[in-house]
N, C-alpha and C positions, 0 to 999 in steps of 0.2 A: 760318200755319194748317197748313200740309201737315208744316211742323216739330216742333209739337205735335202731329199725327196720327201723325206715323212713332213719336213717346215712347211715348204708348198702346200702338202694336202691340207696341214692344218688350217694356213691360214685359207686356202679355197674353202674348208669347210665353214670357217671362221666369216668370210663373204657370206654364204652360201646361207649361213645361219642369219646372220643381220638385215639380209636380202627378204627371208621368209618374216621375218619378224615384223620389218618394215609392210610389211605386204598387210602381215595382219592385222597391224595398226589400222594403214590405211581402209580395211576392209573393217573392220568396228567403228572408225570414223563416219564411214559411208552407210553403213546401217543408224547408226547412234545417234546424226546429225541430226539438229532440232528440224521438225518439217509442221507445216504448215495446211490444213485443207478447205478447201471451197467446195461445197457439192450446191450444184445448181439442179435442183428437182424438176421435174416432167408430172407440172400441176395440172397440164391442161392450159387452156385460157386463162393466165394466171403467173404468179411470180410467187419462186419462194426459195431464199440464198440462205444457206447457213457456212457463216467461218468458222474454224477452232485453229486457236493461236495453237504453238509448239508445251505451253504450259499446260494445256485443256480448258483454258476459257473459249467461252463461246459465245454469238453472238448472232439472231437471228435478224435477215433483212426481206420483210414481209413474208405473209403467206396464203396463199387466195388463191380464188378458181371460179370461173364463172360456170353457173348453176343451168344457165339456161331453163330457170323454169323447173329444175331436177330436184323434188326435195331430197334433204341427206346428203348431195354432192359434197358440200364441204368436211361433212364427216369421215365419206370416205377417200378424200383429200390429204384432211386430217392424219387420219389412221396410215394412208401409204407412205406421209412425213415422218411418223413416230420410228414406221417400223426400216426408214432408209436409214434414219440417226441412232437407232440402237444396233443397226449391221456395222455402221463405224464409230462404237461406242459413244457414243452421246447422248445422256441419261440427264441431265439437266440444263438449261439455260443462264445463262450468266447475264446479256442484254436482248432484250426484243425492240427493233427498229420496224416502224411503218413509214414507207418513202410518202403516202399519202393515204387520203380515207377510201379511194373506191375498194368496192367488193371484193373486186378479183385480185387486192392486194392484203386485204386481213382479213376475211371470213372465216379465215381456218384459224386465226390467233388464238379466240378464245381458249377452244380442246388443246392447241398446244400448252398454251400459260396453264393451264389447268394441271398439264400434266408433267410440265418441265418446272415450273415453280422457277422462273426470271425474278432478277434480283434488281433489274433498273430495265425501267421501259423510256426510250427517245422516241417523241410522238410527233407529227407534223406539225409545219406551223399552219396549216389548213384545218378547215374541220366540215363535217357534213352533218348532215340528220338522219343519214341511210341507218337502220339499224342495225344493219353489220358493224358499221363502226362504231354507234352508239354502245353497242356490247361490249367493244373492247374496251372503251374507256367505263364502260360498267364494271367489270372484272378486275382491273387495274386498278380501279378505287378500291371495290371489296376487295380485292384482296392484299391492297395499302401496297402494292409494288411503287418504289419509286421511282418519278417520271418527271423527265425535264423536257423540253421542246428545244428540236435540234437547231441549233442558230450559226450561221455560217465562222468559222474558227477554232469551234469545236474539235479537241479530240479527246481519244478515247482512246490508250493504252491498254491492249487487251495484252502484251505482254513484255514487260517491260525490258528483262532481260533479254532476250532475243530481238528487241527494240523493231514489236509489231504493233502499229499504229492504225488508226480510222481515223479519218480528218472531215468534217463537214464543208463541202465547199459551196453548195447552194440550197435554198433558192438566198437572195437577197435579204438581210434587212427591210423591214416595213412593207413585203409583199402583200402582205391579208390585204390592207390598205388599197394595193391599187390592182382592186378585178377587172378593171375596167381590160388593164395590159395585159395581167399573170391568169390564166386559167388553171384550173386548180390542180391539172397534169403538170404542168409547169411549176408550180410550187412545191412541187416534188422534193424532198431533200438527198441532196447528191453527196457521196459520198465516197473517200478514197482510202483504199489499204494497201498499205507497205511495209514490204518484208525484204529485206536486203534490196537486189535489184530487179525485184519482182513489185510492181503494184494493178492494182485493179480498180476500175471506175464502177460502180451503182446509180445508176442514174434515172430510178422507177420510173415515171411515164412523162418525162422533159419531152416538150417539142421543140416548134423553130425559136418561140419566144425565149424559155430558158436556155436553150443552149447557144444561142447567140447573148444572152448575158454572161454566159459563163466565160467565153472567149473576149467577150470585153473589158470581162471582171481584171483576167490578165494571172489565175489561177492556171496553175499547170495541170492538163487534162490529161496529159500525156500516160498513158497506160500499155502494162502488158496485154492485159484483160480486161475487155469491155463489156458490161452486162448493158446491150442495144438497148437506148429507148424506146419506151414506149412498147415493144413487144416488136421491134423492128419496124413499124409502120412507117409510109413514105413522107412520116414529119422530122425526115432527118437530115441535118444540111449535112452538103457534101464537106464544106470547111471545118463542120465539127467532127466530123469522124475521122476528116484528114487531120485534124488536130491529135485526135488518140491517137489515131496509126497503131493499133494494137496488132498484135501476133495474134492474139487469138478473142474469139468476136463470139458470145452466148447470146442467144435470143431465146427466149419464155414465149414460145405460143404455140396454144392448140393447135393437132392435125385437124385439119379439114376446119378449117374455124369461119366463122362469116367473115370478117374484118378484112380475111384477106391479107394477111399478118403472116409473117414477115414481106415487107415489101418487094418485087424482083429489083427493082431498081436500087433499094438500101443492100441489098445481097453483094448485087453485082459493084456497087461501088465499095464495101468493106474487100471483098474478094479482089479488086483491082490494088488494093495498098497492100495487099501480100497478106490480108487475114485469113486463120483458118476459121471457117465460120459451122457455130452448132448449135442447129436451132431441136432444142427438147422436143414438141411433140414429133418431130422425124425420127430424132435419132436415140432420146430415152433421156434421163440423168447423168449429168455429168460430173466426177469429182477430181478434182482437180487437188495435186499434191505438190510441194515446192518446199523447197530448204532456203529460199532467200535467192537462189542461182538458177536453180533447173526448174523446168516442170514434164509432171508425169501427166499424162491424159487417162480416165481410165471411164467408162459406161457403167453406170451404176443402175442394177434391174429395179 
């Protein structure tokens, strides 16, 4: 009897062991899994997105702020971007994207590239004379970064085993060509990331015009995460944003801004499809963490 008793306890122990083991697996899985981050910054009047794939590449999607007239604004723009990507380790740039040439989308570029030393610059297919932007393609020359101009089909494997992808999906072919249609927020280049069954849309400052080409394009827009055009303004059609249907909806605009940015009516229509919606100057920088399956929410100071 007591022979048989000692077996049981063995093999309970024998469970009991394989039980814990298993656990710990799972619990080093769950720490160890490759993850993915988006910190959407609180530029002000302004946009400025940085990804890092699961490997450490990285890859910035504008960066700006409007000055209202403030000399130095962008500097100390600048400087609150440097010091958010060295709190989450991010010491270099791998690619610098501008969705387009206004101010409050690359004014900060320069100090960045200066200081992150980008190894490929994707520039719009628009161009201006503001010399904000004139500067970054000044920089970009001297300092011989390589640059292509983003053209719709594009992508961009930022990591290939964990199969994290950027995809270009607008503006159109032959847009420069016709100002007459495409204003130059419109000419934006939009842009998609995917990470298992997590993706996200960039779509710098698209109005009615481009985002009713994108839905005709017949490109799927379909997104977890939508970075709102435009800074949310009320040039957003209700069928594109029913078209995203995202979970969760970022808006880039200054508190108390003149523009009047984010629109109540773009608000309340993301908030009816079930978005949670977080607009930076209210509520701070956001980063946003993902393994391809879950996301973590988290306010970055």
């Amino acid at each position: 009897m007591a022979e048989k008793l000692t077996g049981a306890v063995r093999q309970i122990g024998l469970v009991a062991l394989m039980f814990v083991a298993g656990f710990c697996l799972w619990v080093t899985y769950r720490d160890f899994r490759p993850t993915a981050l988006m910190l959407f910054s609180d530029v002000g009047q302004g946009k400025c997105i940085l990804l890092v794939a699961p490997n450490g590449r990285t890859m910035l999607i504008d960066a700006g702020t409007q000055t209202y007239g403030q000399d130095g604004r962008e500097d100390l723009t600048a400087q609150k971007i440097l010091s958010q990507f060295a709190r989450i380790g991010v010491r270099r740039l791998d690619v610098i994207l501008v969705t387009h040439p206004d101010k409050d989308h690359c004014n900060a570029v320069p100090i960045l590239a200066t200081e992150l030393r980008p190894k490929l610059f994707w520039a719009p297919v628009g161009d201006s004379p503001e010399e904000e932007w004139q500067a970054v393609k000044t920089l970009m020359s001297d300092e011989r970064v390589k640059t292509v101009v983003a053209q719709v089909g594009q992508r961009l494997w930022l990591d290939t085993r964990n199969r994290v992808v950027v995809e270009v999906l607008g503006p159109p072919e032959g847009v420069v060509a016709r100002v007459s249609e495409w204003s130059p927020n419109d000419a934006s280049t939009v842009l998609k990331f995917k990470f298992g069954k997590i993706s996200a849309l960039f779509t710098g400052d698209i109005g009615e015009t481009g985002q009713r080409w994108l839905l005709q394009s017949g490109v799927d827009v379909r997104a977890t995460i939508l970075d709102v055009p435009h800074h949310g303004s009320k040039h957003n059609l209700e069928t594109f944003l029913t078209a995203v249907r995202p979970k969760i909806a970022v808006i880039s605009a200054g508190r108390q801004n003149p523009f009047g940015h984010p629109a109540p009516e773009t608000v309340e229509t993301l908030q009816g499809l079930g978005a949670s919606v977080w607009v930076t100057g209210e509520e701070g920088s956001l980063l946003v963490k993902t393994d391809g399956q879950n996301l973590e929410l988290t306010k970055l100071p």
